[in-house]
C-alpha angles and dihedrals in degrees: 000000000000115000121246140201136229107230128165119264083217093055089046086054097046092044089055084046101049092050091044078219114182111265087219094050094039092055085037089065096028111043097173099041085110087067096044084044094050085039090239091118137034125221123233111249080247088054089044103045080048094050093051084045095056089047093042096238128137108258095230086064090070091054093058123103091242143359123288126250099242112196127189109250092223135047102293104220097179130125147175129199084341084310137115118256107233131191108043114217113236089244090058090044087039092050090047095048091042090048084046091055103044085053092051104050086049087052096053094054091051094053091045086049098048108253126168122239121255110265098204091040089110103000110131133032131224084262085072120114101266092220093045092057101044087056094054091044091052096039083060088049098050091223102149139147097268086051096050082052087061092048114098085201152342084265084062093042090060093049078053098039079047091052096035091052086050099052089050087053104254116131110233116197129182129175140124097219147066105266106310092322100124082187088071112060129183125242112218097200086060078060150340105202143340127211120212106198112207127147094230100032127021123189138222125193122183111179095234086201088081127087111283087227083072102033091077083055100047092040085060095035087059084051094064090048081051092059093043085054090235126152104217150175102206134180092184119156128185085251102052133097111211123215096205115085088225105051093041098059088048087059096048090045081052090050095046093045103054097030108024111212103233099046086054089059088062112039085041097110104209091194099055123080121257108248087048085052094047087057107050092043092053082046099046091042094048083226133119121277089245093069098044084054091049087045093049082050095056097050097050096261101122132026120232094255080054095043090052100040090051090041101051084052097051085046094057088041100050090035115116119276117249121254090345108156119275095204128107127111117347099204092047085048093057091041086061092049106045100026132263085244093047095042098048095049090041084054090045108041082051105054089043085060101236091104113051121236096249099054098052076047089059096044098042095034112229131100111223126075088222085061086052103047091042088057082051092065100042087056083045087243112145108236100177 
């Protein structure tokens, strides 16, 4: 007879909610979990070591007497309804650590190599003019008004504000899933972007998952934690009103930043209607036509009822489309994932011999040196 353990109904049930598995999936590929769950049969160690594996959970958890207490290891900004967000799922801490590491391992070369620290990573506090600080962020940035003019499109203003970000040393990561496991994805209303302060290398995470129309202004939004020098978990939109002081002046910076105030005032035309205005402005600004709405909505051009109605429509316009194919080029992909600065000093720093293979593997994930050559040259970094 095969031998069977004794686990916790409770553990089997936090491990399931932790992962925010599919029920269907999760009974699918365990038939019998009901009768774990109800403590009328046992799972066999095998079941069981399969079963941490599909909710991504290490195998000695289920053997405790209760669940862990699992905290964020950064300042967790969310809310909901002006309350915290609790129980984080293991994508979202998987994504942090990996993004730690990842930070850590880049900080350490600098500092090997003789870098010298970031002088605006935590230069300024949420006490800061608003305007004053938006203009130094976007001077930084060098999105001006002779740039925008260049920019097809706010799609294209993002790819610059990503590069832009990057020369100034900054990692910039976007991806909507765990690591390269297309089987984790990301949700992006557990949470929008997170910021990693450091003084040699700063970090950057947009959840890729959300629309493309936000991630322009969460990608700006984390600058601003950047600047402040805060380490921070953050579910910001255009359209929300935090409660929290911090997170508020970061989305005001944002705003600023992207749709300054007073030049809205004067390409706003009164006489025109609002979608048409709408238009031309996302199209002038080279941002998002969330943003324009939220901007419209700070200066006294549109009502709430109005802000909301318009809103709700550019949101299902701009949402992701439904089973469309996730293919393309795999390198490009990585690059955007992991970030053009990171990957080509990971690539270099390995071929030169002074990173092991496994761990470029880890942090790229992927498991073959041609993979990882191949992804060098696709960064233009020499491997041989």
């Amino acid at each position: 007879m095969t031998p069977r353990v004794t686990v916790s109904p409770l553990l089997l049930q936090w491990a399931c909610k932790r992962s925010q598995v599919d029920q269907e999936k999760l009974h699918k590929r365990f038939p019998k979990y009901l009768k774990w769950e109800s403590g009328t049969l046992k799972p066999t160690h095998k079941q069981l070591k399969d079963f941490a594996k599909f909710t991504h959970v290490p195998i000695w958890t289920l053997f405790l007497s209760k669940p862990p207490v699992e905290e964020i290891p950064i300042r967790d900004l969310r809310t909901m309804n002006d309350q915290d967000i609790e129980n984080p799922s293991s994508n979202l801490l998987d994504t942090i650590y990996l993004c730690l590491q990842r930070q850590a391992w880049y900080h350490d070369l600098l500092q090997r190599e003789g870098a010298e620290t970031i002088s605006f990573v935590g230069s300024t506090s949420a006490n800061s003019d608003v305007h004053a600080i938006a203009s130094e962020i976007r001077a930084k940035l060098e999105f001006n008004e002779e740039i925008r003019s260049k920019l097809t499109s706010w799609s294209d203003a993002l790819r610059y504000l990503v590069d832009q970000a990057e020369n100034n040393g900054i990692l910039i990561m976007i991806s909507g899933i765990v690591g390269s496991n297309t089987h984790r994805k990301l949700n992006p209303d557990e949470f929008r972007g997170f910021a990693l302060a450091d003084h040699y290398a700063p970090l950057v995470f947009i959840n890729g998952a959300d629309t493309k129309a936000a991630q322009i202004f969460t990608l700006v939004h984390e600058l601003a934690h950047i600047w402040l020098g805060n380490s921070s978990l953050s579910n910001v939109t255009p359209n929300s009103s935090p409660s929290n002081t911090t997170e508020r002046w970061c989305n005001h910076v944002a705003a600023e930043l992207l749709v300054p105030k007073e030049s809205l005032k004067h390409y706003y035309q009164p006489n025109s209607p609002i979608p048409k205005n709408i238009s031309n402005l996302s199209r002038h600004y080279k941002v998002s036509t969330l943003v324009i709405l939220r901007r419209l909505f700070d200066i006294g051009k549109l009502q709430r009822t109005e802000f909301t109605e318009y809103y709700q429509i550019e949101m299902r316009r701009n949402s992701p489309k439904k089973n469309v194919s996730t293919g393309g080029n795999f390198h490009a992909t990585l690059k955007t994932r992991v970030g053009k600065r990171f990957g080509s000093a990971l690539v270099a720093s390995t071929f030169s011999g002074e990173t092991s293979f496994t761990d470029a593997f880890h942090y790229l994930g992927i498991n073959k040196t041609s993979t990882l050559k191949a992804f060098g040259k696709n960064l233009g970094v020499r491997t041989d």
